[in-house]
N, C-alpha and C positions, 0 to 999 in steps of 0.2 A: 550608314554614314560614317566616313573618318574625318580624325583630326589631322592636324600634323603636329604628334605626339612631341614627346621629349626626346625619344630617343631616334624618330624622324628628323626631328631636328638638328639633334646630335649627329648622324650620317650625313644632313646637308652640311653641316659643320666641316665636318671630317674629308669630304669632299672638295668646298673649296681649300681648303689648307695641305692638298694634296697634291704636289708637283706631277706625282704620273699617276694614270690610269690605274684602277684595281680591281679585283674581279668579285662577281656576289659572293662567291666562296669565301674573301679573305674578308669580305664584311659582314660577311653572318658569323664567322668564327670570333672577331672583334666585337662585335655586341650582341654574343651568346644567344643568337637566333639559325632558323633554318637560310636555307637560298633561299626559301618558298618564299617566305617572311621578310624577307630582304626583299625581292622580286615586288610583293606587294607593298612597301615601304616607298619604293624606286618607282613605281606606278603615281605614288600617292602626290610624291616631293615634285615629279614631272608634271603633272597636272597646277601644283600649286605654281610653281615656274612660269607655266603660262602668262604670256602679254608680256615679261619684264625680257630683260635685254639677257638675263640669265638663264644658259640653257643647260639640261641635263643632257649627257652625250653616252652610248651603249654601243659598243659594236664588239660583235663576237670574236674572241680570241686576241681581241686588247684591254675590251675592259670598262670601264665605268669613270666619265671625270663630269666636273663643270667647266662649259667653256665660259670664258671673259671672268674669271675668278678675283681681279683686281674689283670688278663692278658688283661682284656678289659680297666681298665682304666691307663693302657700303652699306649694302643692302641692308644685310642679315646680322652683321656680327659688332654691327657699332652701336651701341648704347641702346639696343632694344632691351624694352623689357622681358624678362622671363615669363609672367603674365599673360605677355600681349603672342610671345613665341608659341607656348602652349595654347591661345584663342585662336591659331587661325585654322580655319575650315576646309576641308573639302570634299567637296560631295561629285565622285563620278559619275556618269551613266550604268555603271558597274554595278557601284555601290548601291545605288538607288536600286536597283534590281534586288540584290542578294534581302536589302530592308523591305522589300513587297514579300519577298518569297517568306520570310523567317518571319514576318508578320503574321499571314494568310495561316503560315502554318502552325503558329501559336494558338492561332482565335479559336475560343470556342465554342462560335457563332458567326456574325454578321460583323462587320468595319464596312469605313465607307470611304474616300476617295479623302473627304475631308479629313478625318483621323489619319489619314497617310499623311496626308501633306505636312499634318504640324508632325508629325512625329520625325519626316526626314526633314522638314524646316525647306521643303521646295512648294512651288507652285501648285494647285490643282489639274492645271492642263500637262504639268511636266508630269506626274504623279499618272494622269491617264494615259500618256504615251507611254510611259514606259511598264505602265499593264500586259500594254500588249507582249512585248518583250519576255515578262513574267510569264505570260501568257500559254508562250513560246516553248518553254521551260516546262511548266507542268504536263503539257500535253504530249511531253516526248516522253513523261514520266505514266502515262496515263489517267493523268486529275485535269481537272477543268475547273476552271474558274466560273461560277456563278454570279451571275450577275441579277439580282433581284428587286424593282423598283419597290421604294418606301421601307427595303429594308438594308440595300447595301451590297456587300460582296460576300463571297466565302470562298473556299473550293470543296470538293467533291470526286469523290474515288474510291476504291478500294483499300481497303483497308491496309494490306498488304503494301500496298507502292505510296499511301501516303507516308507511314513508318518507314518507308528503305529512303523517301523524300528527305525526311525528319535528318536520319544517320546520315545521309549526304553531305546534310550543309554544315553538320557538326562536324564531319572529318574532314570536311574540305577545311574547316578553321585551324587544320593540324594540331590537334591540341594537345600532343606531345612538346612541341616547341614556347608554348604561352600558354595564359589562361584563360580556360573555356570562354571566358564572355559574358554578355549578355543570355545567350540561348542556355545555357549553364545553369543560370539564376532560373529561368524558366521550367528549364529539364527536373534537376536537383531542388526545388523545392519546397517540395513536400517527402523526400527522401531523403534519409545519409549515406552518402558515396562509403562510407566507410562499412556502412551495415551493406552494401553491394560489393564490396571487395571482399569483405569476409567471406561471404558467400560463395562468391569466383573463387576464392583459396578453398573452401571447403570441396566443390566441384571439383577441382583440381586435383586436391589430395586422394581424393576417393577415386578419382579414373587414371589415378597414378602417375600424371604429366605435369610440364612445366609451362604456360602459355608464356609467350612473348612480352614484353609492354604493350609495346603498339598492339597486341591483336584483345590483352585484358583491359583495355582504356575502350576498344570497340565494343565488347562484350559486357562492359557496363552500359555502355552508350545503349545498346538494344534495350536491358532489361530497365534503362530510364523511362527509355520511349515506352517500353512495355506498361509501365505502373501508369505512367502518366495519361497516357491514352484509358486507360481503367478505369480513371479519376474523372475525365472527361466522359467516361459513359461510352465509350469507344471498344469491341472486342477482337480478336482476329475471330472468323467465321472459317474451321477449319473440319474436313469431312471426316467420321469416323472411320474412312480405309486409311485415311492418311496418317490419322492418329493410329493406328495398330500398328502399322508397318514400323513407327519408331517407339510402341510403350516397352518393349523387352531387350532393347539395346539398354546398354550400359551407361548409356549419354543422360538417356530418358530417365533410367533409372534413378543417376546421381543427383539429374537437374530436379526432379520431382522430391528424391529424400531428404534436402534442404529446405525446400520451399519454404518450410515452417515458419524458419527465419525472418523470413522477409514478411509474410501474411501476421506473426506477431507481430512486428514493427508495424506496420498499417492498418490493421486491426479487418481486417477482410481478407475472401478466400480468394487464391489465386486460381481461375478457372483453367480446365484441360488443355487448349484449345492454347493457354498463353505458357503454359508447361512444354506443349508440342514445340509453341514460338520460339522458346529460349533453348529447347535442345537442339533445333536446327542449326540456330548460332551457334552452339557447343560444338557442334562438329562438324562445321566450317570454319573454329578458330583455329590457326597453326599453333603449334605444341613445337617447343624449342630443343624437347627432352623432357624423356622419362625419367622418372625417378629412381631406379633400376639402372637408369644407361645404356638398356641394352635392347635392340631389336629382337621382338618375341614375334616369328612369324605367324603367329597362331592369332595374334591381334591382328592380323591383316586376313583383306578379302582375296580371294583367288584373280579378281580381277585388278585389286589395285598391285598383288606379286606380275600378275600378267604384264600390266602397261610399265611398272617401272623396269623387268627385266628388259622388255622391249627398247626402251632409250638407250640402256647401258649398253646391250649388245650389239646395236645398229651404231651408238658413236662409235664404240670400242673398233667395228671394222670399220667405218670410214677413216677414223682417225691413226690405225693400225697402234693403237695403243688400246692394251688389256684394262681394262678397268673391272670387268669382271671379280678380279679377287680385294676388289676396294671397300670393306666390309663399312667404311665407314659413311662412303658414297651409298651402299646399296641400305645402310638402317636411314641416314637423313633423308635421299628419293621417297622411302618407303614414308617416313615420318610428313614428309612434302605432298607426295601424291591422296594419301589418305583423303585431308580436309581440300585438297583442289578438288578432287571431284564431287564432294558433296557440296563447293562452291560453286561449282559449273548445272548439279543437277539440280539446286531452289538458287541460281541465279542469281547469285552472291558476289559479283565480283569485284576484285581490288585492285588496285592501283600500286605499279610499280614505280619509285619515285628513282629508280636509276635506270630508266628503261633507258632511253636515249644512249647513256653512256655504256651500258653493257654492249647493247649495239653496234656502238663504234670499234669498241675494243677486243671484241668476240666476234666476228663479224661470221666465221665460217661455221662457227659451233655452233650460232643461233639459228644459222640458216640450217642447217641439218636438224638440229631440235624441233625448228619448225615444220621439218618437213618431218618426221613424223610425228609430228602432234596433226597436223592436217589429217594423216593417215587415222586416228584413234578419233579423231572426228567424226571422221565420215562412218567410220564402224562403227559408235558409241551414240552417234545423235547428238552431240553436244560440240560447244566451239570452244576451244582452247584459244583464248584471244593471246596479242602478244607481250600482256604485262604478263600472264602466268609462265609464257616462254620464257620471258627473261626470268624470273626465279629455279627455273627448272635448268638452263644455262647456269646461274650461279653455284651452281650442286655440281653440276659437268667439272666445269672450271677449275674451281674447289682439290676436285679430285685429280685432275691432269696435272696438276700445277704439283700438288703431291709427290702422283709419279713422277716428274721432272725432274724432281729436288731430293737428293737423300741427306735425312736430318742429320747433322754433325751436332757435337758437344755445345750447349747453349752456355753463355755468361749472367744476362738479366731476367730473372724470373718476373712475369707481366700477369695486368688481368685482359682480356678483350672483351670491353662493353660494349652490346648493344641494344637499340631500344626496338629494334624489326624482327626480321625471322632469321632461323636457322642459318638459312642458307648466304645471308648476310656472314655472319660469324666466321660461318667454315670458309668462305671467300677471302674473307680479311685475312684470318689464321694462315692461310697458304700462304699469302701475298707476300707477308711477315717471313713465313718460313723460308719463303721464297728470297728472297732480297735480303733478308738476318741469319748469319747463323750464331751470332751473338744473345738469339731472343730463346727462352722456354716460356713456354704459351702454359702459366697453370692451369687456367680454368675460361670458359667461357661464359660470362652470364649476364644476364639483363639489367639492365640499369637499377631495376626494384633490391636485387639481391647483393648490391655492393656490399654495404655494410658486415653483411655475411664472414666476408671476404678479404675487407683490406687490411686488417691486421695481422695478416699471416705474412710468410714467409715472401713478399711482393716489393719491387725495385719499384715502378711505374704501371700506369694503367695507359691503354690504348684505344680509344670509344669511336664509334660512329654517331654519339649522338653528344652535343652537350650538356657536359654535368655540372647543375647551378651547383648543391651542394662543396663547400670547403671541405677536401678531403687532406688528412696528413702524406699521402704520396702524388708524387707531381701526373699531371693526367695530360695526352694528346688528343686532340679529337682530330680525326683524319677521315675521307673518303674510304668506304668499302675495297675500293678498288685500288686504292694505294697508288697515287700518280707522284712523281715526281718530287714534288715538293713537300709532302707527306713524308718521304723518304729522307730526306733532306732534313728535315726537323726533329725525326724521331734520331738522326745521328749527333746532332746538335746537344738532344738533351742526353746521350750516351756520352761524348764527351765529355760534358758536366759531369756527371755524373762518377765517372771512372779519370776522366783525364788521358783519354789514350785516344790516338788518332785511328779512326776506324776505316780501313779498306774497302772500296766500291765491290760488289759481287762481282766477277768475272763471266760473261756468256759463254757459255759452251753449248758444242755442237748441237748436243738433247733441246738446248733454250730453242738453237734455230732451226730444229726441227719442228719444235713444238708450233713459233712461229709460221712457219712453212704452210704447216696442216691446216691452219686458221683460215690462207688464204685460198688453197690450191688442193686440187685431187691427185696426191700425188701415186703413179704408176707404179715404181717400182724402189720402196721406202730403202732399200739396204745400198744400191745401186747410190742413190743423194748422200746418204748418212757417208756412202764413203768418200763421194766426191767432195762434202763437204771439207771431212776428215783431212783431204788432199790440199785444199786450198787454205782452209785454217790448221795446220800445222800445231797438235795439242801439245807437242813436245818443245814448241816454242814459246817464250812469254809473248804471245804480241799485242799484250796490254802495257807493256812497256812504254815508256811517255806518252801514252795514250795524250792526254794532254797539249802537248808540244805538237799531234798531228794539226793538221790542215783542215780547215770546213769542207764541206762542199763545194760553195763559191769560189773557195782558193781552189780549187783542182777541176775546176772549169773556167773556161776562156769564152769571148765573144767568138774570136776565130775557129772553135771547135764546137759551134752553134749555126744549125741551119733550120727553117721551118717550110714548113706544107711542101717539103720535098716529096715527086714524083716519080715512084718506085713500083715496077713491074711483080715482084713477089719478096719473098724474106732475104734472099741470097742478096739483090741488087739494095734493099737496106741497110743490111750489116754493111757489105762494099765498101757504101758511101757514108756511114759512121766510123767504119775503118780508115777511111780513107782520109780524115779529117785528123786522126792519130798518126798515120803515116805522115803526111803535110811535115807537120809541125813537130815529130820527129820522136814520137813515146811511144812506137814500134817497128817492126823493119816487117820488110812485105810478106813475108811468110805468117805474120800471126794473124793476117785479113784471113789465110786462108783456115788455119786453125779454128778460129771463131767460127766457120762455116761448119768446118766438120765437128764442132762441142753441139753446135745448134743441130745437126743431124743425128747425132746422137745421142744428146739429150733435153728433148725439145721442150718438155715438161722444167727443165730446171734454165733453160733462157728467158722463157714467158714466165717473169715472176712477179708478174701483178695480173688482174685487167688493164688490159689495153698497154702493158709495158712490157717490153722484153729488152735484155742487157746482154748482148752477147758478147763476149769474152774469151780468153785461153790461157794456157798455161804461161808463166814466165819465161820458160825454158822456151818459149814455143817464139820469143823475137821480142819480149817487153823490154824496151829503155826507159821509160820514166814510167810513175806511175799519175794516171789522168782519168778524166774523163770525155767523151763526145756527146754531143746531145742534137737528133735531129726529129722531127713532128713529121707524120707523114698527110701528104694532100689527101691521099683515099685509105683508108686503115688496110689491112694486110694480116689475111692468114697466114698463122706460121705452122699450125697444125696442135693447139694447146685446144682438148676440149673445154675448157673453162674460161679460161682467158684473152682467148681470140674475139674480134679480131684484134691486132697490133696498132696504135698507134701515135705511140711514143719509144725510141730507140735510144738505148743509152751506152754507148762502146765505152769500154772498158779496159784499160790495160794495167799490171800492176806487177813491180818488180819482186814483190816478197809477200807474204800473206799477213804483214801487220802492217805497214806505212798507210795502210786504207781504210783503219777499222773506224775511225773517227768522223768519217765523211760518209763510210758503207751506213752505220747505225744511224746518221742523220736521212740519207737517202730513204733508206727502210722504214722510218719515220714517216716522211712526208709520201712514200706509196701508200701510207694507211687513212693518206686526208682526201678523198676523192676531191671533193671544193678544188683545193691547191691543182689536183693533176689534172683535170677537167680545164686550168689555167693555160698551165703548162701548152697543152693539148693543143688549146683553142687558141697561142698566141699569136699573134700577128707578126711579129718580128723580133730578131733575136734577142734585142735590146730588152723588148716586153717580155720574151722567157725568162733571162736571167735576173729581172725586174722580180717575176714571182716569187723565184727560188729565194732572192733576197729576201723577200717579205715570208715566207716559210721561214726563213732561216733566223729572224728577228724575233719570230714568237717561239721558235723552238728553243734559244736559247736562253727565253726567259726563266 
């Protein structure tokens, strides 16, 4: 069961007093919580809303308000008591649930239907419905709920999958962003977290690595569940092949030479069987870095060199960039792959909390990753789901982005914290190197080992997670993946800082290569890179009042807008995109024909999306103004792009110079990367409703 806390309250607050829309992101950065945390806050306040005339409002890519805000602070903000703000209640169908599960799995014995009710403060029959529900939940976990007259309920299962039940509902509390809770109290005890960290440090020192946060808050979480199940007379039942196969690894070795520790403190012997339990976790936790720093191949298995050379070399030729001599990419893969597969082979698996957004952002890398990770699947017996994809992506990434950028002279010496894995880090680092050349990256390290650290030689710190801690140097906390406005604010505290107006990164060719590859198989890389070369002119600034240029919407018209036009093949398409630039007078006849023979000759660089192609020519070749056309076709239309095809959205293009365009080209390029938006475009009915969409792109773009 929740309340609706103070600091729920406080976001209802913050909410009506808020003229526009905001996003969970800038309200978890506001009150030093996750999205996650925010997400379940915004669940909590929507429910308590219910019946009043006050409604919480969500919509993706605008953001978060209360509508009728005049009527909510009646409500809520005039002369209630604090008291009374902090007592009100609410109890979802949700909630009820997670308090059955986190009950059942406390007990250790019998409860009965009545002891639920008063404890969630619901009904008896509500309490039975939503059993079933719980019900629902165990049995996908493989426990079962017991039901037993004259004595009550319990569950029942294996031993194995009630413990991985246990760590579920604890991780799912994220309990890097808050504190543990009630279940916490439960776990902890009869134990000191602190005599379990030493430990985990001890472990650590002796197998010479550095774990994460997030993955040493898990790895206590285990060896809580471990004791505790002890305490309750509970053991794992683990076969003596299975124990052999891990007592002379090195895991086993270190997990067992501690033990001591912990059996003094509780005053009993830690059995075999719960030594094997905690080595498994040992080496399914990610390791951030060695202490060494240095990739010892001889620590790796022949199969985990096998599958990570395999990734490298299969993006390296899709993507026709070497990463092969990427020493940095090939020790973290290595340091990556290790604990994946011993999380794949006892079934371990985790939860990527940026999956969605690497997705969007990556979209061609992931798909190639995933396609051979499918391949290593079906060789290996095992499933590489696609939260492991995405972190094996952020390694890729990491490293392209590398190659992309060559590091110049840095001005602010930083630290980058994070509370996740490696490959978080090395991700953010590029992005940074990517977009700064004002940043030197000293050190990367975990939220634990600040201190370590920030009295040296350090300007600002850059985190992906929030640091409650008051530190003496000013801290960012930003997305991994560094969007926008992440950028934006770390320039903000640079100008403080120094006082000097700091210049936007400039794109070059390599960037829209880079981009290119994400989207598209391209045929013949040298042939693009020069056409590019052609069309962006590097000897020219044409970042030049970049600013001053024109949106998108300004270099499109209704009159150069047709839809569900009915076109015989690619040629009779362009025509009649051309033809709409001819009209209206931003080319002379000869550059319809040009556009034909660019799209003949380079069919791969017209079709530069799914389902869009832009066919264009040179300036020389009849451009008078620079525009755009835009027509939908009725039946899509091969153009001959094995990727791409079929066509059917046409964007003609004419332009007198290779910079007057660049501020509508990058906004363009944008919104080919939101399928939602082109799927709009696609489907519209009428021209009015096209450039209807593009406006509403263009409204969140330029937030």
């Amino acid at each position: 069961m929740k309340t609706l806390t103070e600091r729920q309250f406080e976001i209802l607050s913050f909410l009506i007093n808020k003229e526009k829309p905001v996003s969970a992101k800038n309200l978890a950065k506001k009150f030093g919580v996750s999205t996650r945390t925010v997400r379940y806050d915004l669940d909590d306040i929507e429910y308590f809303l219910k019946g009043s005339t006050v409604k919480l409002q969500k919509r993706n890519k605008v953001g978060i308000w209360i509508d009728n805000p005049k009527e909510a602070k009646k409500m809520f903000l005039s002369e209630v008591p604090q008291e009374e703000k902090n007592s009100w209640k609410v109890v979802s169908k949700e909630d009820r649930k997670k308090g059955i599960i986190e009950t059942l799995l406390k007990c250790e014995g019998y409860t009965t239907i009545s002891e639920l009710s008063d404890i969630l403060e619901v009904s008896y029959s509500t309490v039975r419905k939503d059993l079933n529900e719980a019900d629902k939940w165990f049995e996908q976990r493989g426990i079962k709920i017991i039901r037993k007259k004259k004595h009550g309920i319990c569950i029942s299962g294996n031993e194995s999958n009630i413990r991985k039940a246990i760590s579920e509902v604890l991780e799912y509390r994220n309990l890097e962003d808050a504190e543990f809770g009630i279940f916490d109290e439960w776990l902890f005890s009869d134990v000191s977290i602190n005599v379990l960290y030493n430990y985990i440090n001890k472990v650590s020192k002796e197998l010479k690595v550095i774990y994460s946060d997030e993955f040493s808050t898990k790895l206590l979480i285990h060896i809580g569940i471990c004791i505790k199940r002890l305490r309750q007379g509970k053991k794992i039942n683990v076969k003596k092949e299975d124990i052999d196969v891990l007592k002379d690894t090195k895991e086993f070795i270190a997990v067992k030479k501690y033990i001591s520790d912990i059996e003094m403190y509780l005053g009993f012997k830690i059995p075999i069987g719960e030594i094997w339990y905690i080595t498994t976790h040992v080496i399914c936790t990610k390791i951030i870095e060695t202490y060494r720093g240095k990739s010892n191949v001889s620590l790796y298995t022949k199969e985990e060199l096998e599958i990570t050379q395999r990734y490298i070399s299969k993006i390296s030729d899709a993507l026709s960039l070497n990463l092969r001599k990427d020493n940095i990419l090939i020790k973290n893969l290595l340091m990556h792959i290790k604990p994946t597969l011993n999380r794949l082979k006892y079934k371990m698996p985790i939860e990527n909390p940026i999956l969605e957004e690497i997705k969007r952002c990556y979209p061609r890398v992931f798909e190639l990753v995933k396609e051979i990770s499918n391949e290593i699947s079906k060789e290996k017996g095992i499933v590489i789901n696609d939260d492991e994809i995405g972190f094996i992506v952020m390694h890729i990434c990491a490293s392209i982005e590398r190659i992309q950028k060559n590091m110049n002279k840095k001005k602010f010496r930083i630290l980058v914290v994070c509370g996740g894995s490696i490959g978080t880090s090395k991700l953010l680092s590029s992005r940074l190197n990517s977009e700064f050349e004002e940043l030197e990256i000293s050190y990367e390290i975990p939220v634990s080992q600040i201190s370590s650290y920030i009295n040296g030689n350090i300007d600002f710190l850059i985190s992906t997670v929030p640091i409650d801690e008051v530190l003496i140097k000013p801290v960012i906390t930003v997305s991994p993946l560094l969007p926008e406005e992440d950028i934006v604010r770390i320039k903000s505290l640079m100008k403080v800082l120094r006082g000097e107006k700091i210049k936007t990164e400039n794109q070059t060719v390599d960037e829209i290569m880079f981009i290119i590859n994400q989207f598209c198989n391209v045929e013949n890389t040298h042939e693009l890179k020069d056409a590019l070369e052609k069309s962006f002119d590097e000897k020219s600034n044409y970042y030049k009042n970049i600013e001053e240029q024109k949106l998108l919407t300004e270099m499109i018209d209704l009159k150069r807008i047709e839809v569900k036009v009915k076109c015989s093949d690619k040629y009779e398409a362009i025509r009649k995109a051309g033809s709409m630039l001819l009209k209206e007078g931003y080319i002379e006849e000869p550059y319809i024909d040009a556009m034909i023979k660019l799209c003949e000759e380079l069919n791969s660089y017209i079709v530069i999306a799914p389902k869009v192609a832009m066919p264009h020519a040179k300036p020389e070749s009849g451009a008078k103004k620079t525009g755009f056309s835009i027509i939908t076709l009725k039946e899509p239309i091969i153009f001959g792009h094995k990727k791409n095809d079929p066509v059917s959205l046409v964007i003609g293009f004419s332009a007198i110079n290779n910079t007057g365009h660049i501020k509508a080209m990058r906004e363009l390029l944008s919104m080919l990367g939101e399928k939602e938006t082109i799927e709009k475009v696609i489907n519209s009915t009428s021209k009015e409703e096209l450039y209807k969409n593009i406006q509403q792109f263009e409204k969140v773009y330029l937030q």
